[in-house]
Structures are given as C-alpha cells and as structure tokens.
PDBQT receptor file of N, H, CA, C and O in Angstrom, charges set to zero:
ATOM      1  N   UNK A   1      69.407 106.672  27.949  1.00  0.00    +0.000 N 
ATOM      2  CA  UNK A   1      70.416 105.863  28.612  1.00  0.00    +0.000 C 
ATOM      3  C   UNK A   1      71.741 106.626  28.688  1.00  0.00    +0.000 C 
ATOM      4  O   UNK A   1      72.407 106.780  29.711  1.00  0.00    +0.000 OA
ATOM      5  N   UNK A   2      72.112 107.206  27.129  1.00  0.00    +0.000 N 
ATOM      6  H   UNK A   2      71.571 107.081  26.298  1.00  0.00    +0.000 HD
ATOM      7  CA  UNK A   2      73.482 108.113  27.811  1.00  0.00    +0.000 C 
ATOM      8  C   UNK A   2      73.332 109.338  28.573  1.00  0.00    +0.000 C 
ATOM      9  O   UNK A   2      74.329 109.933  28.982  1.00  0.00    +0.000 OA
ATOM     10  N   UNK A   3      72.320 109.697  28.762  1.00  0.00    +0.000 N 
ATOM     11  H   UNK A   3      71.510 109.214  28.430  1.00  0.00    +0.000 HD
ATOM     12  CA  UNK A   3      72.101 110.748  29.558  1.00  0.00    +0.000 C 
ATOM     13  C   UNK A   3      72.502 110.128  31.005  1.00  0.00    +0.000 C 
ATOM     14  O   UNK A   3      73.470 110.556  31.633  1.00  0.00    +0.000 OA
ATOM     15  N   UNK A   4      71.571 108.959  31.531  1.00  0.00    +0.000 N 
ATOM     16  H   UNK A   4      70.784 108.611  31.021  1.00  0.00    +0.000 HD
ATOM     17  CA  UNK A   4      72.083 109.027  32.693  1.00  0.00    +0.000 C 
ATOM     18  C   UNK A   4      73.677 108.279  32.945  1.00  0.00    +0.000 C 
ATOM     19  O   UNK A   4      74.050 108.005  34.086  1.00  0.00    +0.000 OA
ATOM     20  N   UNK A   5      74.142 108.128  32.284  1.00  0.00    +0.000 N 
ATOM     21  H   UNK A   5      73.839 108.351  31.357  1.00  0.00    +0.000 HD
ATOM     22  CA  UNK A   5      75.703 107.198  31.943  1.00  0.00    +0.000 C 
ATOM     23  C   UNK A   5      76.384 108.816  32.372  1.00  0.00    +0.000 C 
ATOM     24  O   UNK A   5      77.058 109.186  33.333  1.00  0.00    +0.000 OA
ATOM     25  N   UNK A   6      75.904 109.451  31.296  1.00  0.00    +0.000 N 
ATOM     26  H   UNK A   6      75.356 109.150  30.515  1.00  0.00    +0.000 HD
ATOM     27  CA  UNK A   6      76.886 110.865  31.685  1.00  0.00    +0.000 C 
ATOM     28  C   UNK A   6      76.674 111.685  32.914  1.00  0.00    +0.000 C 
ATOM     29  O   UNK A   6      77.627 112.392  33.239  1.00  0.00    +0.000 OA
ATOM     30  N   UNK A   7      75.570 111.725  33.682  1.00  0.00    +0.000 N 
ATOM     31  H   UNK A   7      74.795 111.150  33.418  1.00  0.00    +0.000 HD
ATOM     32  CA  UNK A   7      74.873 112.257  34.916  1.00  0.00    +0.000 C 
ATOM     33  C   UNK A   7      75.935 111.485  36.142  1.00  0.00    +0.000 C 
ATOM     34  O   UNK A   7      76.638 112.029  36.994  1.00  0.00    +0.000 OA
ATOM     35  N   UNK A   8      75.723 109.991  35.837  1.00  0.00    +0.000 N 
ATOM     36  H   UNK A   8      75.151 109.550  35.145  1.00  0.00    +0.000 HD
ATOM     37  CA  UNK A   8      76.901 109.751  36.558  1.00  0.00    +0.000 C 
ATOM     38  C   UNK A   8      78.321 109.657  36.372  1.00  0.00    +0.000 C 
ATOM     39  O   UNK A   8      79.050 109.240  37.272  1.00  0.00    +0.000 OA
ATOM     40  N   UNK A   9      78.707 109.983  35.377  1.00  0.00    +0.000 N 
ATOM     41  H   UNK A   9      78.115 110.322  34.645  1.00  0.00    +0.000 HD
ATOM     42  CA  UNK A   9      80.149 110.219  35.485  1.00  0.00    +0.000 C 
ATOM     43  C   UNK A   9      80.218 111.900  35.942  1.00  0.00    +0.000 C 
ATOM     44  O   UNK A   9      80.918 112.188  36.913  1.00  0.00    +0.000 OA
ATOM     45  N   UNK A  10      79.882 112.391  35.612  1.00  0.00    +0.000 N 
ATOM     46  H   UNK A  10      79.313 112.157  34.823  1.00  0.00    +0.000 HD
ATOM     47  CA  UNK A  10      79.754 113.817  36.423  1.00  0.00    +0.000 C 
ATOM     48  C   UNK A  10      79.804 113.427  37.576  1.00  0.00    +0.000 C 
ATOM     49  O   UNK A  10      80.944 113.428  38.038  1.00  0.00    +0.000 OA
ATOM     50  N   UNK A  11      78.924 113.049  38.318  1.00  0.00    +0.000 N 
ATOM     51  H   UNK A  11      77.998 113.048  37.942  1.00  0.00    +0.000 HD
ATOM     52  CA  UNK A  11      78.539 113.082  39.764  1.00  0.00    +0.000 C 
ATOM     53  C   UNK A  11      79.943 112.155  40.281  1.00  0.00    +0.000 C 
ATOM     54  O   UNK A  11      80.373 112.201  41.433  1.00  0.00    +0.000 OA
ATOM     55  N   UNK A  12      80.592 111.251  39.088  1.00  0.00    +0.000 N 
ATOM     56  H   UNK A  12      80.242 111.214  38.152  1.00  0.00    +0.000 HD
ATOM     57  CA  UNK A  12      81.685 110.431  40.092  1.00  0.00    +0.000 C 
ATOM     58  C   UNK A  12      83.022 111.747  39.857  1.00  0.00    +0.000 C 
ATOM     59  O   UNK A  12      83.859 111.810  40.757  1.00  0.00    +0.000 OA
ATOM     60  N   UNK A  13      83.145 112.630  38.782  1.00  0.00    +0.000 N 
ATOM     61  H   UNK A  13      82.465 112.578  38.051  1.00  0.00    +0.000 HD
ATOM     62  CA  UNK A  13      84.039 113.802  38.816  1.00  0.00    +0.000 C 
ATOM     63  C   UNK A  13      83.773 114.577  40.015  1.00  0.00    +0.000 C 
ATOM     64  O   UNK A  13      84.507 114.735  40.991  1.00  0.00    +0.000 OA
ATOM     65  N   UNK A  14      82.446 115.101  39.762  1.00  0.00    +0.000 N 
ATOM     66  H   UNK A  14      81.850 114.973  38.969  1.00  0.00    +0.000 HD
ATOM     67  CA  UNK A  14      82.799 116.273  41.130  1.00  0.00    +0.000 C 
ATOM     68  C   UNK A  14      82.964 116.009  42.969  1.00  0.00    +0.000 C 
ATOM     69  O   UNK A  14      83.161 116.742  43.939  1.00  0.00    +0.000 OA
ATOM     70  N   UNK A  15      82.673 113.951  42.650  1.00  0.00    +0.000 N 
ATOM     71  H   UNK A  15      82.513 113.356  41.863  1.00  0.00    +0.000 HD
ATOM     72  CA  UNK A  15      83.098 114.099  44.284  1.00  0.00    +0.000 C 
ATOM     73  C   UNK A  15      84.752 113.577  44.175  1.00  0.00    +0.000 C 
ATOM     74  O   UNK A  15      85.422 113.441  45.199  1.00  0.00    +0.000 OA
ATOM     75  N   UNK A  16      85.209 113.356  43.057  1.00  0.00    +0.000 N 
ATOM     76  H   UNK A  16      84.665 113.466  42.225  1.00  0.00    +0.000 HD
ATOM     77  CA  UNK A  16      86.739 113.526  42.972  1.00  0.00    +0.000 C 
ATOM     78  C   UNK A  16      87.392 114.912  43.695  1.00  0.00    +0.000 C 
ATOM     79  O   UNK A  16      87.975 115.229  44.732  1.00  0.00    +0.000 OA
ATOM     80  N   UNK A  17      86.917 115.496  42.490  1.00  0.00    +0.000 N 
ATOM     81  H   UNK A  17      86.443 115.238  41.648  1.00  0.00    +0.000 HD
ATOM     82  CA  UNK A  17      87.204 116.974  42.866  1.00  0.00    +0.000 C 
ATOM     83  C   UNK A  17      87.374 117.249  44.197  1.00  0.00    +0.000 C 
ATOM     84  O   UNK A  17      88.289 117.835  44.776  1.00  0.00    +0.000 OA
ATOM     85  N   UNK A  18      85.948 116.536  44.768  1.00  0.00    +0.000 N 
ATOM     86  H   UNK A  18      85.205 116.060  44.297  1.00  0.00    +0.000 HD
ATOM     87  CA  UNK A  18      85.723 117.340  46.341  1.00  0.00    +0.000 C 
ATOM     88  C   UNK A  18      86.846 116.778  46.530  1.00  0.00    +0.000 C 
ATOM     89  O   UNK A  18      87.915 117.387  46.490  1.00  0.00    +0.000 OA
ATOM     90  N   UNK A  19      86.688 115.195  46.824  1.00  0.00    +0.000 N 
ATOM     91  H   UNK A  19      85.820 114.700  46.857  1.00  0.00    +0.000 HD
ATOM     92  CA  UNK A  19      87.835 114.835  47.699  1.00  0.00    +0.000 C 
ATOM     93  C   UNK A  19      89.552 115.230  47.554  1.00  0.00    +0.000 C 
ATOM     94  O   UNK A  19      90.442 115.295  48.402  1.00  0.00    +0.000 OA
ATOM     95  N   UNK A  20      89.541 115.442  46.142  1.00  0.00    +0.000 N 
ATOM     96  H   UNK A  20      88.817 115.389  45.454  1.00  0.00    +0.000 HD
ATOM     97  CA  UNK A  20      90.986 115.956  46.238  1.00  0.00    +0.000 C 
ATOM     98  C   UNK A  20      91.498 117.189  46.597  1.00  0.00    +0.000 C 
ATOM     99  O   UNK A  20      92.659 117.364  46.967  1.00  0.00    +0.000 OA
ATOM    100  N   UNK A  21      90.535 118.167  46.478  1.00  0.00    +0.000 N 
ATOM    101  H   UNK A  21      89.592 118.025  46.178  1.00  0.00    +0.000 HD
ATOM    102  CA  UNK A  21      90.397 119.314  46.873  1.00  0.00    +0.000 C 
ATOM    103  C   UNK A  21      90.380 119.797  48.479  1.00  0.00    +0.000 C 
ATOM    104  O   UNK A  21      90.708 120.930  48.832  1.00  0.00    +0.000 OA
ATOM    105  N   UNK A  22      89.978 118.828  49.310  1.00  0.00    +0.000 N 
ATOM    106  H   UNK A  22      89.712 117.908  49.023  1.00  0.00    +0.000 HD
ATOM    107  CA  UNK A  22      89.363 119.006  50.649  1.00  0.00    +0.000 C 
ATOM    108  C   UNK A  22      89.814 118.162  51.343  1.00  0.00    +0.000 C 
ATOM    109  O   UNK A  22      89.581 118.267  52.547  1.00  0.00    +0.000 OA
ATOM    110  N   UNK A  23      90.572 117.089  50.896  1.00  0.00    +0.000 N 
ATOM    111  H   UNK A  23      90.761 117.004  49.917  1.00  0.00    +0.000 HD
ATOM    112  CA  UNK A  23      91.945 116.199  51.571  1.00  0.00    +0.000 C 
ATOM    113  C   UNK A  23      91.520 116.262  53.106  1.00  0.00    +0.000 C 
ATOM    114  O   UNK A  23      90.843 115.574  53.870  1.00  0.00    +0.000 OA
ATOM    115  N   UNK A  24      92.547 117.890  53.189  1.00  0.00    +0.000 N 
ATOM    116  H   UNK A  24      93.097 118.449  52.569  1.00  0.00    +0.000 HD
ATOM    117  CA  UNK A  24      92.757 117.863  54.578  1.00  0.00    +0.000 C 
ATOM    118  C   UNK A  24      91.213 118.285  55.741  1.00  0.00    +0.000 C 
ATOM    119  O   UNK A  24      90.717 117.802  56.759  1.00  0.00    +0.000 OA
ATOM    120  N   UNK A  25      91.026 119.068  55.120  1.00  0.00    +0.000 N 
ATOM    121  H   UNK A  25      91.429 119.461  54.293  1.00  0.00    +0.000 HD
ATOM    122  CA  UNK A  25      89.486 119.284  56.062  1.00  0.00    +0.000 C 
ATOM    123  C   UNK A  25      88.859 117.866  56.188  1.00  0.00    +0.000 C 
ATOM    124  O   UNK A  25      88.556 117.482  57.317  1.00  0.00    +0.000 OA
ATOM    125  N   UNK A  26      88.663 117.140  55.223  1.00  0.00    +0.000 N 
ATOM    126  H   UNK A  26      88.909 117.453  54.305  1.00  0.00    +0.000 HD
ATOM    127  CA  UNK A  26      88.021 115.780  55.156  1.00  0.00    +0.000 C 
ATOM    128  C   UNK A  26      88.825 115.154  56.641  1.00  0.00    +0.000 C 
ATOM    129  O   UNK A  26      88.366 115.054  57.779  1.00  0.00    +0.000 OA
ATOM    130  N   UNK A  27      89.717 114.920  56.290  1.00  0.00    +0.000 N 
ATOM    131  H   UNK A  27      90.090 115.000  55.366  1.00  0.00    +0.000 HD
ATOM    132  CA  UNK A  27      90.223 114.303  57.695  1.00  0.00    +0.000 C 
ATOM    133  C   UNK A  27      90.297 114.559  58.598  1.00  0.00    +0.000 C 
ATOM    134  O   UNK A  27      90.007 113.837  59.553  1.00  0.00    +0.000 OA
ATOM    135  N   UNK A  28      90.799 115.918  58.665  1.00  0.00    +0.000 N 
ATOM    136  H   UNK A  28      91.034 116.504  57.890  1.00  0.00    +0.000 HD
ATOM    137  CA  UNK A  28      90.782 117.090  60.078  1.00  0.00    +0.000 C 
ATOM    138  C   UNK A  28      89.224 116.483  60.939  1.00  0.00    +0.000 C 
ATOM    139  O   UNK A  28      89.220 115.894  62.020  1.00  0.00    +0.000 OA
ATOM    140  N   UNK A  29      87.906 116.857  60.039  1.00  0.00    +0.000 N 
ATOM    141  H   UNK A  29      87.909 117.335  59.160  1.00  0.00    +0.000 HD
ATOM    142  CA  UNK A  29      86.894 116.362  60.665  1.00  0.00    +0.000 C 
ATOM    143  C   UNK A  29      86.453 114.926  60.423  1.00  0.00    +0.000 C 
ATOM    144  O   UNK A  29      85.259 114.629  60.440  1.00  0.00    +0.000 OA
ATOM    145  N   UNK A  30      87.337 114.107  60.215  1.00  0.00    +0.000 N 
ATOM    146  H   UNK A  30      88.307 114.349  60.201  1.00  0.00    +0.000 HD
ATOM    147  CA  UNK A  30      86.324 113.029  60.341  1.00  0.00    +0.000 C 
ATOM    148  C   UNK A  30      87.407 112.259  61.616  1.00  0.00    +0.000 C 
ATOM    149  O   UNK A  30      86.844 111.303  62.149  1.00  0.00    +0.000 OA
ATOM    150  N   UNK A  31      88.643 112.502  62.081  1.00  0.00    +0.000 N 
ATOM    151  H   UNK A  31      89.101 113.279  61.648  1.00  0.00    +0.000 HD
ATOM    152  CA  UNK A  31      89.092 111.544  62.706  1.00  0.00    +0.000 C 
ATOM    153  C   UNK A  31      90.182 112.046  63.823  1.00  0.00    +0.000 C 
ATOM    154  O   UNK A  31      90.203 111.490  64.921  1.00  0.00    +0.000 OA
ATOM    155  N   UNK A  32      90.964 112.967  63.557  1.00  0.00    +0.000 N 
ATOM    156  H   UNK A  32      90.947 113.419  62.666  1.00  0.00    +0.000 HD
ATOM    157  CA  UNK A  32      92.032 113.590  64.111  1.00  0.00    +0.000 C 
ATOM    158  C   UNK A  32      91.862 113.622  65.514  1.00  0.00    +0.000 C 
ATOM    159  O   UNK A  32      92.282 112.859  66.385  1.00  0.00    +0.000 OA
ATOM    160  N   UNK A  33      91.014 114.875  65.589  1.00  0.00    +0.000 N 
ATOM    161  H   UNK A  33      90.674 115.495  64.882  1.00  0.00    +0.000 HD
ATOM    162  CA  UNK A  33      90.756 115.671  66.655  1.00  0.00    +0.000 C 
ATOM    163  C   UNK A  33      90.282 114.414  67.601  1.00  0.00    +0.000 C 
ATOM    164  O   UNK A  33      91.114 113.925  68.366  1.00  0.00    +0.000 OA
ATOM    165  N   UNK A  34      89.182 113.982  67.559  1.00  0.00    +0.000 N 
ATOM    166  H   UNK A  34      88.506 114.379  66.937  1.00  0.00    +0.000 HD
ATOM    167  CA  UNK A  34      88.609 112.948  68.919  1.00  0.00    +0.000 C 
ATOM    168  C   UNK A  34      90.025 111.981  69.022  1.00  0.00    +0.000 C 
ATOM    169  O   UNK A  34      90.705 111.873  70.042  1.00  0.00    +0.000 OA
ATOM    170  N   UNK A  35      90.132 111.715  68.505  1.00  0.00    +0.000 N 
ATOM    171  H   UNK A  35      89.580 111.803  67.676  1.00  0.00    +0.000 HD
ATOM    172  CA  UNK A  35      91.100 110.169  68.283  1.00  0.00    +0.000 C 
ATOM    173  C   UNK A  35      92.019 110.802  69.589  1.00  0.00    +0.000 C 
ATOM    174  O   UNK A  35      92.059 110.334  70.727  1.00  0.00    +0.000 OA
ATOM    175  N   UNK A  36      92.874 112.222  68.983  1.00  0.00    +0.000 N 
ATOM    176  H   UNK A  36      92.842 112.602  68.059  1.00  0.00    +0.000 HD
ATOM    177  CA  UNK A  36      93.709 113.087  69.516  1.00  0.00    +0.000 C 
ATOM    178  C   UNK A  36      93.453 113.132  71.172  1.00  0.00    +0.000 C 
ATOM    179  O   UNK A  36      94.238 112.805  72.061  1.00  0.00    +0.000 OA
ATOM    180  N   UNK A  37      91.982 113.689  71.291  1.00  0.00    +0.000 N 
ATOM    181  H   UNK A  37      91.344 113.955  70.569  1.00  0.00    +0.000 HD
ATOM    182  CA  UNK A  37      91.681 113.871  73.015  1.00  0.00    +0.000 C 
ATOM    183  C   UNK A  37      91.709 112.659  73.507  1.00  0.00    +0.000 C 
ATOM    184  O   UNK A  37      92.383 112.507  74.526  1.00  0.00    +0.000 OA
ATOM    185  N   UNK A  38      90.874 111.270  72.831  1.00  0.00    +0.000 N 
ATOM    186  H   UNK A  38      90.327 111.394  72.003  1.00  0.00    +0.000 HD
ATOM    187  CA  UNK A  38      90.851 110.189  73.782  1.00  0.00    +0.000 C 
ATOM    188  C   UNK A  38      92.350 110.001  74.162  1.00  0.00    +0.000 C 
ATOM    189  O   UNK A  38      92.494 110.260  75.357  1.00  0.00    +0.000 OA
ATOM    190  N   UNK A  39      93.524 109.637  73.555  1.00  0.00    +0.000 N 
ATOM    191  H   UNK A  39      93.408 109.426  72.584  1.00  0.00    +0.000 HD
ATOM    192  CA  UNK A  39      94.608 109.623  73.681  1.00  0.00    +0.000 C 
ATOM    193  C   UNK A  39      95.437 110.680  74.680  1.00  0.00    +0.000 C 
ATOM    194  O   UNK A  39      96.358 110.348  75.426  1.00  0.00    +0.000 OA
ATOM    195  N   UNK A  40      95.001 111.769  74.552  1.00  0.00    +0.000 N 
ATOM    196  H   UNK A  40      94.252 112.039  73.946  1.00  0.00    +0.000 HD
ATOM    197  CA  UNK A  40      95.473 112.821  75.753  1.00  0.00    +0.000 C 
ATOM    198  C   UNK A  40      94.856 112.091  77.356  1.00  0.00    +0.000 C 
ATOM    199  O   UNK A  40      95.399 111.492  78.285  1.00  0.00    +0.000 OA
ATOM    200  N   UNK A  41      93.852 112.408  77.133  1.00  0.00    +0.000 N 
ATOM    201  H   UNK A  41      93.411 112.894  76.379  1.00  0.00    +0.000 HD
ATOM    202  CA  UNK A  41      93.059 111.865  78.169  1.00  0.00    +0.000 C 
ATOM    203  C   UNK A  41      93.445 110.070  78.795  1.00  0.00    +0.000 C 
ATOM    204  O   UNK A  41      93.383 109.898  80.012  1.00  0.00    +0.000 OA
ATOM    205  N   UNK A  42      93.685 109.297  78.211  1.00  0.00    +0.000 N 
ATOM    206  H   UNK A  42      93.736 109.436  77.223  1.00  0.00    +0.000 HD
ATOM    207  CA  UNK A  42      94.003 107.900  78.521  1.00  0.00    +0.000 C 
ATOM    208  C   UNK A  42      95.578 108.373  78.747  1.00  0.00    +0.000 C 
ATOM    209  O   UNK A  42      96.023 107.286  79.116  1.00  0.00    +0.000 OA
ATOM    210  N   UNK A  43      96.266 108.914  78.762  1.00  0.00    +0.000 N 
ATOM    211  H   UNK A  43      95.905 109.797  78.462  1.00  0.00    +0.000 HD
ATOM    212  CA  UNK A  43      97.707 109.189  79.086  1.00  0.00    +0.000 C 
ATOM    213  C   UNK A  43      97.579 109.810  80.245  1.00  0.00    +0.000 C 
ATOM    214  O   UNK A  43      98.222 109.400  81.211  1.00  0.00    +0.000 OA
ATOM    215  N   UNK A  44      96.609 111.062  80.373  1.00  0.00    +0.000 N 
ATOM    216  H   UNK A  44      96.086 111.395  79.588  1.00  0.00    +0.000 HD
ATOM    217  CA  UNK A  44      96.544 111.203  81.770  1.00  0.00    +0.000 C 
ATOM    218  C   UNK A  44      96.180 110.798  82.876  1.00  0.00    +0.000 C 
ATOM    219  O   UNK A  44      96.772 111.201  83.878  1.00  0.00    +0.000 OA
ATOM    220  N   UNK A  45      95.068 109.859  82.980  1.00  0.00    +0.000 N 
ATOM    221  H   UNK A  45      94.588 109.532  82.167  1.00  0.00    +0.000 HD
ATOM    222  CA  UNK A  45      94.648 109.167  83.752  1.00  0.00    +0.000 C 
ATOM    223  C   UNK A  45      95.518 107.955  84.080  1.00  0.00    +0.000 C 
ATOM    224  O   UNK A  45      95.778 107.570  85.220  1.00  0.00    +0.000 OA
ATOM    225  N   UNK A  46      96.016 107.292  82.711  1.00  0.00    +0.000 N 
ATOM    226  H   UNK A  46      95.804 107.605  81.785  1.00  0.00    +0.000 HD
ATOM    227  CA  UNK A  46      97.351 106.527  83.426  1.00  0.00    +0.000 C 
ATOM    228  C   UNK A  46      98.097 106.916  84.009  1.00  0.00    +0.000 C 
ATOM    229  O   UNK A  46      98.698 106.101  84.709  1.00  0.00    +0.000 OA
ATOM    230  N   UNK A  47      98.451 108.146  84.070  1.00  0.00    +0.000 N 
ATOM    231  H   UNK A  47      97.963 108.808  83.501  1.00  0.00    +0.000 HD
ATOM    232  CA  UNK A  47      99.673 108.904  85.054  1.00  0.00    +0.000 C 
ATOM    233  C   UNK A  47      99.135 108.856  86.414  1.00  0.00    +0.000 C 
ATOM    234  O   UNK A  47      99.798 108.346  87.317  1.00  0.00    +0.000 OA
ATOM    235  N   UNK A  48      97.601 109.517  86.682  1.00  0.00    +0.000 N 
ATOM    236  H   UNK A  48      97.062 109.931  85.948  1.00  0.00    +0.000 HD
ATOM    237  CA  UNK A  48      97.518 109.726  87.643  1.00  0.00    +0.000 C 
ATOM    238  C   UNK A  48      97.125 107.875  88.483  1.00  0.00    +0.000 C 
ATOM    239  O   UNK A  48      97.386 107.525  89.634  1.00  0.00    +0.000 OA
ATOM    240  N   UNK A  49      96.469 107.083  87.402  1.00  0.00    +0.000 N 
ATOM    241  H   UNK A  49      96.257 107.367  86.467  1.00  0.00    +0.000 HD
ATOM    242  CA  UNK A  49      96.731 105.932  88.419  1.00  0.00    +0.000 C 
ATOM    243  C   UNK A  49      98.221 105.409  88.822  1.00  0.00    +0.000 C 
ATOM    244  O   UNK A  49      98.417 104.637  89.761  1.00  0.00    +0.000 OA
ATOM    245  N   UNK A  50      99.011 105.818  88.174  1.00  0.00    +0.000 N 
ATOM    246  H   UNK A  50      98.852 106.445  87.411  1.00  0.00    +0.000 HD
ATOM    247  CA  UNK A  50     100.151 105.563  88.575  1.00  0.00    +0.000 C 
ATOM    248  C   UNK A  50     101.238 106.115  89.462  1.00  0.00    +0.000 C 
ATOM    249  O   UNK A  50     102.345 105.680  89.780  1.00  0.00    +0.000 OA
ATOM    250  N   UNK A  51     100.487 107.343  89.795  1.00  0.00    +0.000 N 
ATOM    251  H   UNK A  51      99.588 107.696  89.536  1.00  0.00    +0.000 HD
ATOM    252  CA  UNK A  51     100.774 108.117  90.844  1.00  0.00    +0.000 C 
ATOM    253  C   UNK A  51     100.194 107.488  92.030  1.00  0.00    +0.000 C 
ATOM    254  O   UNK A  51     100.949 107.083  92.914  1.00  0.00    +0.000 OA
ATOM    255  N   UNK A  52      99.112 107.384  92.121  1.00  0.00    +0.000 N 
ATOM    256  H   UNK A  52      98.498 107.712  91.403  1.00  0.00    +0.000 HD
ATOM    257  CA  UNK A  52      98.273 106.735  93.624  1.00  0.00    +0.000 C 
ATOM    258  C   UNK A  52      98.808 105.708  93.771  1.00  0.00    +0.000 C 
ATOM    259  O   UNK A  52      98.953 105.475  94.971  1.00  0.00    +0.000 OA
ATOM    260  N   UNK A  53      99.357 104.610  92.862  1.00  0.00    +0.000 N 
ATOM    261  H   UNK A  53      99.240 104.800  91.887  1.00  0.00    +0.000 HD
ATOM    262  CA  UNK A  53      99.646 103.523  92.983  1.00  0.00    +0.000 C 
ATOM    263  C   UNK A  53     100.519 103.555  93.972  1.00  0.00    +0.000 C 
ATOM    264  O   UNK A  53     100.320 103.031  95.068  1.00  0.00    +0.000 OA
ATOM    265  N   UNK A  54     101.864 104.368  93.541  1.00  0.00    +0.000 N 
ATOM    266  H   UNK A  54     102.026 104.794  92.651  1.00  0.00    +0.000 HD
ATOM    267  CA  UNK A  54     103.072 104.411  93.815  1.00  0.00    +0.000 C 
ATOM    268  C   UNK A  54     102.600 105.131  95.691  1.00  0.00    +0.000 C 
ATOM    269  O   UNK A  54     103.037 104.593  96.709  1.00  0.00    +0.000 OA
ATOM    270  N   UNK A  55     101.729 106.299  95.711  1.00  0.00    +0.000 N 
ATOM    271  H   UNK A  55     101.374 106.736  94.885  1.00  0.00    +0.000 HD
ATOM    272  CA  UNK A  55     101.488 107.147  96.920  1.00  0.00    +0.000 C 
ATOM    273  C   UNK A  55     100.855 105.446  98.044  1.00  0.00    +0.000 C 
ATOM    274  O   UNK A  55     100.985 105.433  99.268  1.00  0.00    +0.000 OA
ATOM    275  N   UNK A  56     100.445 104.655  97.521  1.00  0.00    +0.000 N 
ATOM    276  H   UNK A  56     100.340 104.666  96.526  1.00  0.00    +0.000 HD
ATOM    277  CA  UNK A  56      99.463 103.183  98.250  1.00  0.00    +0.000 C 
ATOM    278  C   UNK A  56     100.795 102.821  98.751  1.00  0.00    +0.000 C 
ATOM    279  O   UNK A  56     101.207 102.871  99.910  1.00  0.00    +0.000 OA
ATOM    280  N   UNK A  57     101.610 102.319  97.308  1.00  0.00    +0.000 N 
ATOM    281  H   UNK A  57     101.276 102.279  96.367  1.00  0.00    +0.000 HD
ATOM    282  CA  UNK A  57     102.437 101.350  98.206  1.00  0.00    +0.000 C 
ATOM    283  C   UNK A  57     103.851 102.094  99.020  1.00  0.00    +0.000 C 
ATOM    284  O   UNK A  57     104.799 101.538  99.574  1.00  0.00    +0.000 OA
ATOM    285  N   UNK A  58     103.599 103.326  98.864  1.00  0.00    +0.000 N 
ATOM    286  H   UNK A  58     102.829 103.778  98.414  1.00  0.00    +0.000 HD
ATOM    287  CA  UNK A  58     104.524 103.933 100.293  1.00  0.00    +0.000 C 
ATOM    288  C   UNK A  58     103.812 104.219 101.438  1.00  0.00    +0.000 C 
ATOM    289  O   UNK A  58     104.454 104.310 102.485  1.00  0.00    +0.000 OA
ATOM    290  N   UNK A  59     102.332 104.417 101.462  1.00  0.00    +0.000 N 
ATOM    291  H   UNK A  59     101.810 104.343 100.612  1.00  0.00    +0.000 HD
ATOM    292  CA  UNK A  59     101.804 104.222 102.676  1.00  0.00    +0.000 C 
ATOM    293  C   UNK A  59     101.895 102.830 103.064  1.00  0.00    +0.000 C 
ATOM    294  O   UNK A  59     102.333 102.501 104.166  1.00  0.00    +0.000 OA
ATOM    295  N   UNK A  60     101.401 101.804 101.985  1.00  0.00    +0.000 N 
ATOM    296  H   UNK A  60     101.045 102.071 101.090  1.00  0.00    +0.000 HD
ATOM    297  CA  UNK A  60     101.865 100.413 103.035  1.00  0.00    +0.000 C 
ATOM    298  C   UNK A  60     102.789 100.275 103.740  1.00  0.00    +0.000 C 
ATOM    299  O   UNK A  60     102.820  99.991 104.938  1.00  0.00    +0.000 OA
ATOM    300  N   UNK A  61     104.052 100.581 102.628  1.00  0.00    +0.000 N 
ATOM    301  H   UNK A  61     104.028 100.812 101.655  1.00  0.00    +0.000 HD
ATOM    302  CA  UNK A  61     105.256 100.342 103.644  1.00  0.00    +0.000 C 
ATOM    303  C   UNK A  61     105.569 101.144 105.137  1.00  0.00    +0.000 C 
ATOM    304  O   UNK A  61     106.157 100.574 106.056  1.00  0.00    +0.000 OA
ATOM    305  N   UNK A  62     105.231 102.120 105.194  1.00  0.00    +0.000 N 
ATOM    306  H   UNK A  62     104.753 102.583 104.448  1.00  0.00    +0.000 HD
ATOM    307  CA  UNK A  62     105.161 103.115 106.590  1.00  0.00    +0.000 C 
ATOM    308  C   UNK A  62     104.290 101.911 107.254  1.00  0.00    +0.000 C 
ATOM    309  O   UNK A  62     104.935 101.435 108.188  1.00  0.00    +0.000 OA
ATOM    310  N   UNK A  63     103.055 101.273 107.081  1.00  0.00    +0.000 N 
ATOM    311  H   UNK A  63     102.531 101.660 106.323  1.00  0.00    +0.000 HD
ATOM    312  CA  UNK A  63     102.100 100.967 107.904  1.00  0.00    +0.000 C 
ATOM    313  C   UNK A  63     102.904  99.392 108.214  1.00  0.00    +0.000 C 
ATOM    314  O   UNK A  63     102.690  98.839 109.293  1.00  0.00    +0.000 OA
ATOM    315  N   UNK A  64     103.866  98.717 107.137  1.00  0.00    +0.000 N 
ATOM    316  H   UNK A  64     104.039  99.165 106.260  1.00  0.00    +0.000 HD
ATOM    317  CA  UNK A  64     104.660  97.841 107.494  1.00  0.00    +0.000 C 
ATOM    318  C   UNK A  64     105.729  98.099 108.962  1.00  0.00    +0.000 C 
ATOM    319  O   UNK A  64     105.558  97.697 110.113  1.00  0.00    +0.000 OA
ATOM    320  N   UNK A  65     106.617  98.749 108.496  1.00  0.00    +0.000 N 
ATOM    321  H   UNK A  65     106.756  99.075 107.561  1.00  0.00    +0.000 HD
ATOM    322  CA  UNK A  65     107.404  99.579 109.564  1.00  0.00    +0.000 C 
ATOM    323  C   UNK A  65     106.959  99.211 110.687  1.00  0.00    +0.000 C 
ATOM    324  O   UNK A  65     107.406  99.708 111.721  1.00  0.00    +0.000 OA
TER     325      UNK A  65
C-alpha cells in the first residue's frame, strides 16, 4: 500500500515539475497561436465586408441620382 501512495506522489511531483517548468510552451501550444489567427482573420474579413458595404451604398446612390 505505501508503495503505491508513494508511486503516486511522485507521479503528482514530476507533472508539477513539468508544468512549472514548461509554463510557457504549455500554452504557446495549447491556445495562443489558433485563437491568434481566428482573430486576425475575423478582423479582416470584417474590413473587407465593410468595404463592399460602403463601395454598394455609393453605387446606389449614383444609381439614385
């Protein structure tokens, strides 16, 4: 029984370790980066619908005229 008591406290130390050790890589890959592009990407595409928008309603108005 203390064998495996101590097997797991080991095993709960060395993923301490990891995690304190590896912080930043840990996060770098688990969330940053995608999160990062969808957000690039949804900023640009709002621009560009908001470009056509604006290019529509100055052709309407010419076609008002």
């Amino acid at each position: 029984m203390l064998k495996y008591i101590v097997t797991v406290l080991f095993g709960i130390c060395i993923g301490i370790y990891i995690g304190v050790a590896y912080k930043d890589q840990i996060v770098d890959a688990i969330n940053s980066s995608p999160r990062e592009q969808i957000l690039d990407l949804f900023e640009g595409v709002k621009g560009q619908v908001s470009d056509t928008a604006d290019e529509l309603a100055e052709k309407l108005e010419e076609l008002q005229s």
